[in-house]
N, C-alpha and C positions, 0 to 999 in steps of 0.2 A: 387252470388259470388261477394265477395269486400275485398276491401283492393288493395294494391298496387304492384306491380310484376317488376321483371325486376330491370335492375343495375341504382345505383344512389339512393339517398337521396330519391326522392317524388318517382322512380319508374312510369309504367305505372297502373292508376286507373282504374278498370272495367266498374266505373261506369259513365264513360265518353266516351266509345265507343256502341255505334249503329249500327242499320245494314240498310240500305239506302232502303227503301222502292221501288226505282225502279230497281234497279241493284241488289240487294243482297248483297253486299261488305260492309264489316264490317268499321268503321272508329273512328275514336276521333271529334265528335258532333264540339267541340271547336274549331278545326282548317279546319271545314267545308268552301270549300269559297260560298256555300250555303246563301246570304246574310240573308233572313228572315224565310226560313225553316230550319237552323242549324242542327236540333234534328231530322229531318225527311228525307231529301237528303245528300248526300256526297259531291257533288257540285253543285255548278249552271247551268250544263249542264244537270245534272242528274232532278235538278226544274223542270227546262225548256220544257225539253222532257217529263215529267212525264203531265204538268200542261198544255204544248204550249207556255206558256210565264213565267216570272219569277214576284215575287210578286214583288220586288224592280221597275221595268220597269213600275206597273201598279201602286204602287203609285205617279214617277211621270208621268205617263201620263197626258196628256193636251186631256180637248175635245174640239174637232175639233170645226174651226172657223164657227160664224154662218154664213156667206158666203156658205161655204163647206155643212155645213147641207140642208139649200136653194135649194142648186143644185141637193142635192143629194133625195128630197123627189117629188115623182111624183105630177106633177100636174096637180089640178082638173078641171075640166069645168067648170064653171057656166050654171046653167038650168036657 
């Protein structure tokens, strides 16, 4: 189904609503605040919960300083 519905000039578009892969709820893709899954989540909670973190947070993530990795890998004996 397409075309346009609803009062006003452009009307609501069919083909711009989705239904949110973790929740069910139907939405308008475009005004997702979903940053990088738009067409797949309804919002960035919905990412989040779906994935445990949001794709936006893991672009930028930084890894850890090499300090922090040092400490954090067990160390070995020498034989």
């Amino acid at each position: 189904m397409s075309g346009a519905i609803g009062p006003g000039s452009e009307g609501m578009n069919l083909e711009h609503i989705k239904t949110c892969v973790r929740c069910g709820l139907r939405y308008d893709w475009r005004r997702s605040s979903s940053t990088s899954l738009k067409m797949t989540y309804c919002s960035h909670l919905c990412e989040a919960g779906d994935l445990g973190f949001t794709l936006e947070a893991l672009l930028h993530a930084e890894p850890p300083a090499k300090t922090e990795v040092e400490a954090s890998e067990p160390e070995t004996a020498a034989i």
